[in-house]
DRENLOLO-866170 format. One record per residue (C-alpha): residue number from 1; y, z, x; chain; residue in one letter. Coordinates in Angstrom, 2 decimals. Each point is the difference from the previous one (the first is absolute). Layout:
<sites>
   pos        yy        zz        xx   unit   code
   NUM         Y         Z         X      A      A
...
</sites>
This chain:
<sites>
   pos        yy        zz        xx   unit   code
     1     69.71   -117.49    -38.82      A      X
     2     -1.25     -2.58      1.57      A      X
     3      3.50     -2.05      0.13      A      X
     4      1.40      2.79      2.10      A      X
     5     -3.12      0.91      1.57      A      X
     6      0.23     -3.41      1.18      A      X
     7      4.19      0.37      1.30      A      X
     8     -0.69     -0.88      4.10      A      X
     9     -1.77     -3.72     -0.96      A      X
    10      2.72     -0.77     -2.61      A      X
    11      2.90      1.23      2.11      A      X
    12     -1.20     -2.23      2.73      A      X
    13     -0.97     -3.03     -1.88      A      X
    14      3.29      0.13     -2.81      A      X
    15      2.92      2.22      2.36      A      X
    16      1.43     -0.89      2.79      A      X
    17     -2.31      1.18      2.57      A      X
    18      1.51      2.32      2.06      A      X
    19      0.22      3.44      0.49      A      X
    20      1.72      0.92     -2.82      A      X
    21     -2.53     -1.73     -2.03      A      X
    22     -3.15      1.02      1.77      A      X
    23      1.54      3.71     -0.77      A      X
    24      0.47     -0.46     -3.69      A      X
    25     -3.23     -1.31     -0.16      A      X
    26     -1.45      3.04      1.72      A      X
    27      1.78      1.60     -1.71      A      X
    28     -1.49     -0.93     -3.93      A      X
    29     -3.34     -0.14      1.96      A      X
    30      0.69      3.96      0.43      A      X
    31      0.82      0.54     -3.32      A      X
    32     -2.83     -1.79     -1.36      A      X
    33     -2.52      2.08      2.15      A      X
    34      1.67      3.82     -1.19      A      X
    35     -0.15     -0.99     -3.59      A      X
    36     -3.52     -0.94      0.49      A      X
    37     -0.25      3.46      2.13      A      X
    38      2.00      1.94     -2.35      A      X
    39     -1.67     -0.44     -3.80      A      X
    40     -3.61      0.58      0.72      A      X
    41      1.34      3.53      2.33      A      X
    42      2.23      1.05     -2.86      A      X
    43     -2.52     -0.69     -2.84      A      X
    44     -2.50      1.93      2.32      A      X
    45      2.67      2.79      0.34      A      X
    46      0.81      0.14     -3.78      A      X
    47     -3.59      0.72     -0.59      A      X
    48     -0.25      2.82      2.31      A      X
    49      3.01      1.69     -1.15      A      X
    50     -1.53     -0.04     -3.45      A      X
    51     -2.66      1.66      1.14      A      X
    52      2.11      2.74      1.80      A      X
    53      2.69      0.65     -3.01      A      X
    54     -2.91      0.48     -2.58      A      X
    55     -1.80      2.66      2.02      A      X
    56      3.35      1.73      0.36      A      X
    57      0.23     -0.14     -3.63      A      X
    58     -3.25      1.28     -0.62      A      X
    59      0.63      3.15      2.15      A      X
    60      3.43      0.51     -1.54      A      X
    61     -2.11     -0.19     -3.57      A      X
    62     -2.95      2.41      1.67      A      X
    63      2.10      2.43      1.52      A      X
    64     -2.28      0.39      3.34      A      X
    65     -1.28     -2.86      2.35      A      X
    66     -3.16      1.56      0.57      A      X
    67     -1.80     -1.58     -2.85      A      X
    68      1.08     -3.89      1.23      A      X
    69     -0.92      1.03      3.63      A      X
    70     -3.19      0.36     -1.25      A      X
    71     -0.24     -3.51     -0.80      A      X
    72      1.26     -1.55      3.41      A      X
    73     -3.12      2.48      1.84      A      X
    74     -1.27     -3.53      0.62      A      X
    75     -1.11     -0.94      3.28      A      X
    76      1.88     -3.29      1.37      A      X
    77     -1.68     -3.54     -0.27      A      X
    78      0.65     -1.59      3.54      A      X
    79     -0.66     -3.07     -1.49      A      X
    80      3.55     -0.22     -1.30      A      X
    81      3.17     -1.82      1.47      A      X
    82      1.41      2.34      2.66      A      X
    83      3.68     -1.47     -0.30      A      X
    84      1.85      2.20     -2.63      A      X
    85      2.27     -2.50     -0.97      A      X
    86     -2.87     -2.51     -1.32      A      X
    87     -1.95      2.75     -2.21      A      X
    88      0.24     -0.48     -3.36      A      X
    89     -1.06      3.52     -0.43      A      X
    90      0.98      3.14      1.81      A      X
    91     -2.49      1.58      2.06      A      X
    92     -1.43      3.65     -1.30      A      X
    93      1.05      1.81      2.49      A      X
    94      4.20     -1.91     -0.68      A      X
    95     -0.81      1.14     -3.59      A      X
    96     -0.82      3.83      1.20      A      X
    97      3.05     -0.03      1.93      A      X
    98      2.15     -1.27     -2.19      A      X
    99     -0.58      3.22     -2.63      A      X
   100      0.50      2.08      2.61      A      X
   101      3.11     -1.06      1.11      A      X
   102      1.56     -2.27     -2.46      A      X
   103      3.62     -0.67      1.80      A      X
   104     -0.63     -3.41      0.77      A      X
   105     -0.64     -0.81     -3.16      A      X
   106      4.31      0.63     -0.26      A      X
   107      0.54     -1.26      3.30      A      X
   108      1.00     -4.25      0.60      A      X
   109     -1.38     -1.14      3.51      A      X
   110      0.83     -2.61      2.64      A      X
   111     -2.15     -2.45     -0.96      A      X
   112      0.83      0.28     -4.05      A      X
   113      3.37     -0.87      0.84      A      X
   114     -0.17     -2.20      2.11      A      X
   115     -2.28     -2.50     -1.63      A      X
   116      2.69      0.68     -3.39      A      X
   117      2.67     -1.03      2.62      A      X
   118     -2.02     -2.56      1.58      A      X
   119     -0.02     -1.67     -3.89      A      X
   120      3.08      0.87     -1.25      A      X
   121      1.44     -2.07      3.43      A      X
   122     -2.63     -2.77     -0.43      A      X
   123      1.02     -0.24     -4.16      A      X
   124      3.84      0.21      0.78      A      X
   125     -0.48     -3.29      2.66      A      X
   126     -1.83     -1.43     -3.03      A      X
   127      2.41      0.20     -2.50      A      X
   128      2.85     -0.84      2.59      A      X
   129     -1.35     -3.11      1.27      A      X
   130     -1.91     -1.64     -3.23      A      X
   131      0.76     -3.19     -1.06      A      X
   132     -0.99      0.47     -3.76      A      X
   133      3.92      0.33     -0.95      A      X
   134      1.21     -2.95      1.39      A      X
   135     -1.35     -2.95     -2.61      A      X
   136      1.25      2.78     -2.49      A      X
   137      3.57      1.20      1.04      A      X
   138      0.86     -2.78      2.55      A      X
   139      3.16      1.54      2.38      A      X
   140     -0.42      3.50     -1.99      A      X
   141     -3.42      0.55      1.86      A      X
   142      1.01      1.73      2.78      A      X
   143      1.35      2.31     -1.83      A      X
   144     -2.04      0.55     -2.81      A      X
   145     -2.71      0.54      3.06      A      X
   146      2.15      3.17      2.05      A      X
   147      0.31      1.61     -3.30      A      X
   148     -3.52     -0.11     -1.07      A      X
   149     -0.97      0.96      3.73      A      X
   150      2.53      2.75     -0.11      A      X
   151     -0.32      1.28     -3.39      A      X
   152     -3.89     -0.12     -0.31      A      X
   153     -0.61      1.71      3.85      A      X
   154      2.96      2.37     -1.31      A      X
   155     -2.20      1.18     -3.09      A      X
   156     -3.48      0.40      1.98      A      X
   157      1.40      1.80      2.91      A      X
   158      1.73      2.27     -2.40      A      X
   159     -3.18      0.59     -1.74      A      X
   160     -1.70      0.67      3.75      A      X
   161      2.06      2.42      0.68      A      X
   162      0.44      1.65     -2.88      A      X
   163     -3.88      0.11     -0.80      A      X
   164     -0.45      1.14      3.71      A      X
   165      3.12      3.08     -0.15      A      X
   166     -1.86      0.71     -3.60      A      X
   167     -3.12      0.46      1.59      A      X
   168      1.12      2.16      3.32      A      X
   169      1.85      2.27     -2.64      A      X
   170     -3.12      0.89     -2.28      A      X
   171     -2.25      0.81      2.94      A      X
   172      2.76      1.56      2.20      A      X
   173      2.74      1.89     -2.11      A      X
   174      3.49     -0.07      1.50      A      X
   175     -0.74     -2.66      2.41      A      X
   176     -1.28     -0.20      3.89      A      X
   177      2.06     -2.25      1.65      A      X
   178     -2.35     -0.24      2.74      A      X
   179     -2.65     -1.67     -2.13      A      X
   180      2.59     -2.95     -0.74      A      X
   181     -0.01     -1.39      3.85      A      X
   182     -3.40     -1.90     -0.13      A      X
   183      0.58     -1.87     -3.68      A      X
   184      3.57     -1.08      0.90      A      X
   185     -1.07     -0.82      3.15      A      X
   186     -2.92     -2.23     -1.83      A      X
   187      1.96     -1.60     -2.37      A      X
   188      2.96     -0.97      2.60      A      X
   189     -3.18     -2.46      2.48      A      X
   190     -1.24     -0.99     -3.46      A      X
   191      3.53     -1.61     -1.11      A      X
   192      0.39     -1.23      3.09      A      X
   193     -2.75     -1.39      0.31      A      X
   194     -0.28     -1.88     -3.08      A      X
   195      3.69     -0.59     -0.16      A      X
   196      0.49     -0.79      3.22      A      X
   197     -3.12     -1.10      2.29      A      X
   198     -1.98     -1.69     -2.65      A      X
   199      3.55     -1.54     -1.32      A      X
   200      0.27     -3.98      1.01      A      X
   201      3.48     -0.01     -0.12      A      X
   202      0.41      2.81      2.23      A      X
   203     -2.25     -0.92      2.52      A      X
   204      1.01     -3.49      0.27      A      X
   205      3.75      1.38      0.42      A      X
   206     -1.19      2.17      3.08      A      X
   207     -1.79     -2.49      1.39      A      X
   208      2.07     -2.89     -0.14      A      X
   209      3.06      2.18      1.33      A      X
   210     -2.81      1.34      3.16      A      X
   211     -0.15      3.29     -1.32      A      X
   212     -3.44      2.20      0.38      A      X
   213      0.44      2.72     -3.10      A      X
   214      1.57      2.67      1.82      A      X
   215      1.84      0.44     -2.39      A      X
   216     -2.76      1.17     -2.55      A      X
   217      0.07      3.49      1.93      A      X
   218      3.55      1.42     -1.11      A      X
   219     -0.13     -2.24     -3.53      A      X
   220     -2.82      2.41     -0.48      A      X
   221      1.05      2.93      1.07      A      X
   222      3.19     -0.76     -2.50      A      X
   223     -2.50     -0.66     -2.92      A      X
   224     -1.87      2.84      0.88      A      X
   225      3.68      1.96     -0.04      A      X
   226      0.47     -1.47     -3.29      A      X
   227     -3.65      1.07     -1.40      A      X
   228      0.73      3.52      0.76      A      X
   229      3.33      0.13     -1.60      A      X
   230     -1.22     -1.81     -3.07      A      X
   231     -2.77      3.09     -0.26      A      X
   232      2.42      2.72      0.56      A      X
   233      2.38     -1.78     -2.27      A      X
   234     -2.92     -0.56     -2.97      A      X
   235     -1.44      3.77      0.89      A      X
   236      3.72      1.18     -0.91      A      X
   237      0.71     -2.25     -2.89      A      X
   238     -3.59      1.06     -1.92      A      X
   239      0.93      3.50     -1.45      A      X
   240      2.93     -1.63     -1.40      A      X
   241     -1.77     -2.69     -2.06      A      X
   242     -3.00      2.17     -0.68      A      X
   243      1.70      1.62     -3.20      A      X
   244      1.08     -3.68     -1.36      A      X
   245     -3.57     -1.68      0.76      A      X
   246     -2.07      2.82     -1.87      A      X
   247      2.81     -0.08     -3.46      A      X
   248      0.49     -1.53     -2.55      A      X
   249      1.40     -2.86      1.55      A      X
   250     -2.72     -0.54      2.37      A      X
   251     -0.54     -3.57      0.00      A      X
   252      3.83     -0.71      0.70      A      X
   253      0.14      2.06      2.35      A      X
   254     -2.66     -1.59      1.93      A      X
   255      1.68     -3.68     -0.33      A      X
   256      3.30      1.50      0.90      A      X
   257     -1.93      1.49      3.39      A      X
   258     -1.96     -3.02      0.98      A      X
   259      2.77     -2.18     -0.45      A      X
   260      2.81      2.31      2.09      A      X
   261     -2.48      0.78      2.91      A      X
   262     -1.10     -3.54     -0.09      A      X
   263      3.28     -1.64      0.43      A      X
   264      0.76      3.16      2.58      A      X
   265     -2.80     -1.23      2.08      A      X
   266      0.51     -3.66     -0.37      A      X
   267      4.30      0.16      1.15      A      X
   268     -1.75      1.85      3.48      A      X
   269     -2.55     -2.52      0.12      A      X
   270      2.19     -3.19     -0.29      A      X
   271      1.31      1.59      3.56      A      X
   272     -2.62      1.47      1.39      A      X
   273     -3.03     -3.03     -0.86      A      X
   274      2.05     -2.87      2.13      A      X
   275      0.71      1.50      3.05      A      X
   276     -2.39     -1.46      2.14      A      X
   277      1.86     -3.16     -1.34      A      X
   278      3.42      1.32      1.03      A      X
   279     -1.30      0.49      3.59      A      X
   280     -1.37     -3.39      0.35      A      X
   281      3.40     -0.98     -0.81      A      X
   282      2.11      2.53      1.68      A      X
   283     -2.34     -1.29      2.91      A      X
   284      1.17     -3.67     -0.37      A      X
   285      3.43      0.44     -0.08      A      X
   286     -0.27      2.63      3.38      A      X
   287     -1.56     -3.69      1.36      A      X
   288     -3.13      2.61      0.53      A      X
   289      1.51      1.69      3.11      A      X
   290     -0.13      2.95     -1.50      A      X
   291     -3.20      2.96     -0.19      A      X
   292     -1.65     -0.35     -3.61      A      X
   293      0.94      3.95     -0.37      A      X
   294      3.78     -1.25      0.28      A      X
   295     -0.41     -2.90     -2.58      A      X
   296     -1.72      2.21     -2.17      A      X
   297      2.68      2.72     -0.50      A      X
   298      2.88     -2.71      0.28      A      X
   299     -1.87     -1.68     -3.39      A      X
   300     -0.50      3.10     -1.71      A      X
   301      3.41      1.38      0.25      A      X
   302      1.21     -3.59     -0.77      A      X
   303     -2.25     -0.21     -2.98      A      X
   304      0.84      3.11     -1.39      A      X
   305      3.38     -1.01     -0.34      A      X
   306     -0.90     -3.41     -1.45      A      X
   307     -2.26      2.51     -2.25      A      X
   308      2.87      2.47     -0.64      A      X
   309      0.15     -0.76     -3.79      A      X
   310     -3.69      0.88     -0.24      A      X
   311      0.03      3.17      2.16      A      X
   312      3.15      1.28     -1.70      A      X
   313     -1.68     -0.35     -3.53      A      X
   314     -3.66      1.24      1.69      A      X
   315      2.72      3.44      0.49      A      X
   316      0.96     -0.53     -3.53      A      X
   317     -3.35      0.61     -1.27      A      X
   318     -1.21      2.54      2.09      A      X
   319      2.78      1.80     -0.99      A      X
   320     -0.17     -0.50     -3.59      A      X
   321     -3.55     -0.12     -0.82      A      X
   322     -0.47      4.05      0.28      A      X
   323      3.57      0.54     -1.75      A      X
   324     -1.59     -1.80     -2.98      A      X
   325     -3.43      1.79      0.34      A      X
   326      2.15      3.13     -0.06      A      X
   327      2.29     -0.90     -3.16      A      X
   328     -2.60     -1.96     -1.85      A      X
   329     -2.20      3.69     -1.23      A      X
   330      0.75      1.07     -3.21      A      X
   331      2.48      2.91      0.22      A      X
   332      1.15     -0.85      3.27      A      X
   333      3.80     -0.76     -1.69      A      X
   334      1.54      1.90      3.36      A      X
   335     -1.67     -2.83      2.46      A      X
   336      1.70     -2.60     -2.21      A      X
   337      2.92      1.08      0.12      A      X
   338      0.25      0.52      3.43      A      X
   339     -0.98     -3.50      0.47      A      X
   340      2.05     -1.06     -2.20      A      X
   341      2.74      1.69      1.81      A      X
   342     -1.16     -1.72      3.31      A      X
   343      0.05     -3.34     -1.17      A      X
   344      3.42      0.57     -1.51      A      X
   345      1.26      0.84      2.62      A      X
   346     -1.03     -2.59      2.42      A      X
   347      1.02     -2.35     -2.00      A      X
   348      3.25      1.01     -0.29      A      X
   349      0.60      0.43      3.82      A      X
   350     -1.44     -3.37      0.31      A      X
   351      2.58     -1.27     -2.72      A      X
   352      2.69      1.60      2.16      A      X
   353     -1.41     -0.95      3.29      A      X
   354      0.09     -3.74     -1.40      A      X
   355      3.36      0.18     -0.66      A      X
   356      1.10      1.43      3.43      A      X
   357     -1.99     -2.91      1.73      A      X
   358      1.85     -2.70     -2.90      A      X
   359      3.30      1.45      1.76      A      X
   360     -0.97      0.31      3.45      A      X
   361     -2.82     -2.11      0.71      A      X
   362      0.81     -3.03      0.88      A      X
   363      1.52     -1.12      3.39      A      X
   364      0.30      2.27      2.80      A      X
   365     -0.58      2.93     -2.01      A      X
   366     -3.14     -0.54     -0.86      A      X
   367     -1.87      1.97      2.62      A      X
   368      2.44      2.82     -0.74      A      X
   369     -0.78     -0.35     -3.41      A      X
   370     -3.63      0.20      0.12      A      X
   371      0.19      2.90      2.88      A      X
   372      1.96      2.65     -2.67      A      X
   373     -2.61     -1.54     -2.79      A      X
   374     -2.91      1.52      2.41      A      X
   375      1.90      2.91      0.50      A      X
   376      0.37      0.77     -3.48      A      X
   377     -3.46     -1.38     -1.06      A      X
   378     -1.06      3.12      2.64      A      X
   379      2.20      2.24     -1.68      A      X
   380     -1.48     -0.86     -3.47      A      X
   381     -3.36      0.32      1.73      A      X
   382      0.36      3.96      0.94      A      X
   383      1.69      0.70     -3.15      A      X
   384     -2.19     -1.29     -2.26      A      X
   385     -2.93      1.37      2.32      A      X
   386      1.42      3.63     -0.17      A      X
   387      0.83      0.50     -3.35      A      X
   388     -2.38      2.28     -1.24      A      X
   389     -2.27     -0.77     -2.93      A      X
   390     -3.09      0.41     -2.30      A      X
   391     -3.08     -1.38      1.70      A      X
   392      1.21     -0.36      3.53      A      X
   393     -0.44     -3.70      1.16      A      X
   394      3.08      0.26      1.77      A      X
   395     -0.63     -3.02      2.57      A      X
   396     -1.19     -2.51     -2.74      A      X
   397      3.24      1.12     -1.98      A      X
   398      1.90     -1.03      3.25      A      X
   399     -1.72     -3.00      1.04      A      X
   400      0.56     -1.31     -3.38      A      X
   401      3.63      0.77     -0.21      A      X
   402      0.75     -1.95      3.09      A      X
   403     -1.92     -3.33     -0.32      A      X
   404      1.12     -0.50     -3.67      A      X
   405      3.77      1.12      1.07      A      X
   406     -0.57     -2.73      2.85      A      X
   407     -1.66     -2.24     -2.10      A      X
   408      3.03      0.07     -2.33      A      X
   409      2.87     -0.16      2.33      A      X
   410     -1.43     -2.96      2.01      A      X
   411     -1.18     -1.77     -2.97      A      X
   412      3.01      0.65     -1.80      A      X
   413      2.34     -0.91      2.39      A      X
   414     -2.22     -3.10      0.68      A      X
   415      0.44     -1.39     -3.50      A      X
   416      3.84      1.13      0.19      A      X
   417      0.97     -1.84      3.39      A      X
   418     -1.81     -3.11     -1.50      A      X
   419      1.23     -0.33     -3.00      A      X
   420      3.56      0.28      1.42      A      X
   421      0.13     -1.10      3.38      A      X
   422     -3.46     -2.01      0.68      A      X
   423      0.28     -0.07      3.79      A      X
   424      0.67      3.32      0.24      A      X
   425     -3.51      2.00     -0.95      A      X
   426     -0.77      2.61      2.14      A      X
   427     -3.45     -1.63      1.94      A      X
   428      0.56      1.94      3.46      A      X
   429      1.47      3.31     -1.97      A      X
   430     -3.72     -0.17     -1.89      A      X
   431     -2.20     -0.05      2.87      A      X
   432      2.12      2.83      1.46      A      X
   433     -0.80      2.00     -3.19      A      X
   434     -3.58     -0.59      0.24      A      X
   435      0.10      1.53      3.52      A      X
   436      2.13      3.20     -0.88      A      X
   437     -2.21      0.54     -3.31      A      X
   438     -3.00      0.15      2.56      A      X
   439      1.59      3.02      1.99      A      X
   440      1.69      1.53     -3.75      A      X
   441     -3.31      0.80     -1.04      A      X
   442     -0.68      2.21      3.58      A      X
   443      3.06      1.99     -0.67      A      X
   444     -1.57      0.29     -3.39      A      X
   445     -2.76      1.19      1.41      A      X
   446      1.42      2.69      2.21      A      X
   447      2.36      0.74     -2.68      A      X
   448     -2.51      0.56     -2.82      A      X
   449     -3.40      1.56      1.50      A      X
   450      1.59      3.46      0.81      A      X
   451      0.63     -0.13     -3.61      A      X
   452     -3.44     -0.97     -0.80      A      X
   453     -1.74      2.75      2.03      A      X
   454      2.13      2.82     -1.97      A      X
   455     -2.40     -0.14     -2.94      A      X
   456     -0.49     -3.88     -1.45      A      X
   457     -2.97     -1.15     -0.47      A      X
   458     -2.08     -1.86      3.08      A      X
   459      0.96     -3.16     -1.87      A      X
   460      3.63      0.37      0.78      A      X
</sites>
C-alpha cells in the first residue's frame, strides 16, 4: 500500500519524467487511495446488510413484522455518525423500513456495483502488469500474465453477475428489466475505472499520445452494453442449469458452469479490457489529428478483428452453454439428440464447405469463394434456426451451427492449403469470414425469434 500509495514520487524520481510518467504515477496514487476508501466502506456495508437479511429472516420465521417493530420503537441517538455509508449498524428506523418493504433487500444498487467494478478493473491491471512471472517463466510471462488477467476477471465477473441476476430473480419473479439500468450502469464506471483510469499503462498511453480520456465515455457505455447483455444472457441461461445444479450431479455441474461462463466472459474481456489501449494507438498512427471519439471506434473495430478468434468462440459458448444445461437433466434424451443432430450437422457442412474453399480458394477466387461460403453459412443459419424442436432454443441452435460450420471450413481449409500449397492459405478469405459471421448471426436472429415467440420458452 504504501509502494503504490507512494506512485507520483517514484514515477518522478525512477521514470522518465514527463507526462506520461507523472500520469502513471497519478495514476497508482489513485488506486492506492480507493483501496484504502473501498475496504473499510465495504466491511462497514457487509455488516449492515447482516443486520438487514437476519431481520428479514426472522419475519419470514414469525409470520408478522409487528412483533420485531416492536423492538426498533427506539427513539434515535443523535450522537451517532450521520453518513450512512460509515455506520456499522443500521439505524432503527432503516431496520423498521426494511420489514416493511423488503425489495431492496433483492435489489443490486449503483454504488454495489460499482465499487465490485471499480475492483475487479483495479485486480485485472494487477494481474496484467505484475512482475512476479518474469524471474519464473522468462519470455512466457506475458502471456502467462493475459491469461491469468483474463481467466481470473472472467470467473469473478461471472460470479457478479450471476449472484446479482440470482438475487433480482428471488425478490422479483419473472424479471423487471427496469431495475437492471442502475447496477449495469455501476459496474460499467467501476471497470472503467479500475481498468482504465487507475491503470498505469493506460494512462501513460493517453498521455504520452496527448489524449485527455474522452474516450472513457463510449468504452463505458460499451461495457455497460456488455453488462446488460451478460444479465439477460445469465437470467435466460438459469432455468436451464437449475435442474442439473440441484441433482445428483450437482457438484459437476457447478464446475462445468463456472468454467463455461468464465471463459465466456474472459474471450469478451480480452476485447473489451484494452481498448483504451487501442485508442492511444489508433491515435498515434492518425499522427493525433484526429477527435478521440474517431480513434476510439477506429481501435475497437480494429481490435475486434485482431480479437475475432476470441469473439467467435465468446458466440460459441453462449450458444452452447444453455444447449448443455438443457441436455445435461436426467431424462432429457430428446435435447440430446437434437444437439447432437446440430453439431452433426455443422460439422458436416463445414467438412463440405472446406472442401469447396480447397478447390476454389486460392487466387482470384477467393473472395468468390468465401462470398457463396457466407451465403450458405446464412442458409444453414435459418434452417437450423427453424426446424422445430423439443425445448425451443432455436437461436442458440443456430448460432451454434454457424460458428462451428465456419470454424470448420476456415480451419479446415487452412490446414489443407498449407499442407499442400504453403503460400497459398486463405489469410484475407479469413478475415472476410469473420465479418460475414458477424451479420450471419442477425439473419439468425430475424430468422429464428418469430419461431421463438410461437411457444419456446423465454430462454430461446
Amino acid at each position: 500500500m504504501l509502494t503504490v500509495a507512494s506512485g507520483v514520487l517514484w514515477e518522478l524520481l525512477h521514470g522518465l519524467g514527463g507526462t506520461g510518467s507523472l500520469a502513471a504515477g497519478l495514476s497508482n496514487s489513485l488506486k492506492g487511495l480507493c483501496l484504502v476508501v473501498a475496504m473499510p466502506l465495504t466491511r462497514r456495508a457487509v455488516l449492515r446488510s447482516r443486520e438487514f437479511y437476519a431481520d428479514a429472516r426472522a419475519r419470514q420465521w414469525a409470520g408478522s413484522p409487528s412483533a420485531l417493530r416492536a423492538l426498533f420503537e427506539v427513539k434515535e441517538d443523535r450522537r451517532r455518525l450521520p453518513v450512512r455509508l460509515l455506520r456499522v449498524h443500521p439505524t432503527a428506523r432503516q431496520r423498521r423500513d426494511m420489514l416493511d418493504d423488503p425489495e431492496p433487500l433483492f435489489r443490486s444498487g449503483f454504488w454495489e456495483l460499482l465499487a465490485a467494478g471499480c475492483v475487479l478493473g483495479a485486480l485485472y491491471t494487477d494481474l496484467a502488469t505484475t512482475f512476479v512471472l518474469n524471474s519464473a517463466l522468462g519470455p512466457g510471462a506475458e502471456t502467462a500474465r493475459a491469461v491469468l488477467a483474463v481467466g481470473t476477471l472472467g470467473l469473478l465477473l461471472a460470479a457478479v453477475v450471476a449472484f446479482f441476476t440470482l438475487r433480482l430473480q428471488e425478490g422479483f419473479p419473472g424479471g423487471r428489466p427496469g431495475l437492471l439500468g442502475a447496477p449495469v450502469w455501476g459496474l460499467a464506471c467501476g471497470l472503467a475505472l479500475g481498468g482504465g483510469v487507475v491503470n498505469p499503462g493506460v494512462t501513460f498511453a493517453l498521455a504520452s499520445v496527448g489524449q485527455v480520456g474522452a474516450g472513457l465515455l463510449p468504452w463505458t457505455a460499451l461495457l455497460a452494453l456488455g453488462g446488460y447483455a451478460a444479465v439477460r444472457w445469465t437470467a435466460a441461461v438459469l432455468p436451464w442449469w437449475r435442474p442439473v445444479l440441484r441433482g445428483p450431479r450437482a457438484r459437476a455441474g457447478w464446475c462445468v458452469l463456472s468454467v463455461a461462463a468464465g471463459a465466456l466472459f474472459g474471450c469478451v474481456l480480452v476485447w473489451l479490457m484494452e481498448l483504451m489501449v487501442t485508442q492511444a494507438l489508433m491515435a498515434t498512427l492518425l499522427g493525433g489529428r484526429a477527435p478521440e471519439l474517431v480513434s476510439f471506434l477506429l481501435g475497437t473495430a480494429s481490435d475486434a478483428v485482431v480479437r475475432s478468434p476470441f469473439l467467435l468462440c465468446a458466440a460459441l459458448l453462449a450458444a452452447l452453454i444453455p444447449l448443455l444445461g438443457q441436455a445435461a437433466p436426467p431424462g432429457a434424451r430428446a435435447a440430446r439428440q437434437a444437439l447432437g443432430r446440430t453439431v452433426a450437422g455443422a460439422l458436416r457442412a463445414g467438412l463440405w464447405l472446406a472442401a469447396a474453399l480447397v478447390l476454389l480458394g486460392s487466387g482470384p477466387r477467393v473472395l468468390p469463394a468465401y462470398a457463396a461460403v457466407a451465403a450458405l453459412l446464412a442458409v444453414l443459419a435459418v434452417r437450423t434456426g427453424r426446424r422445430p424442436r423439443p425445448g425451443g432454443l432455436p437461436f442458440a441452435h443456430a448460432t451454434l451451427a454457424t460458428v462451428l460450420a465456419a470454424a470448420t471450413a476456415h480451419g479446415g481449409a487452412a490446414l489443407l492449403l498449407t499442407l499442400v500449397t504453403p503460400r497459398a492459405a486463405p489469410a484475407l478469405g479469413g478475415v472476410l469470414l469473420v465479418g460475414s459471421i458477424s451479420a450471419l448471426l442477425a439473419v439468425g436472429v430475424a430468422a429464428c425469434v418469430p419461431t421463438a415467440r410461437r411457444g419456446t420458452p423465454a430462454a430461446g
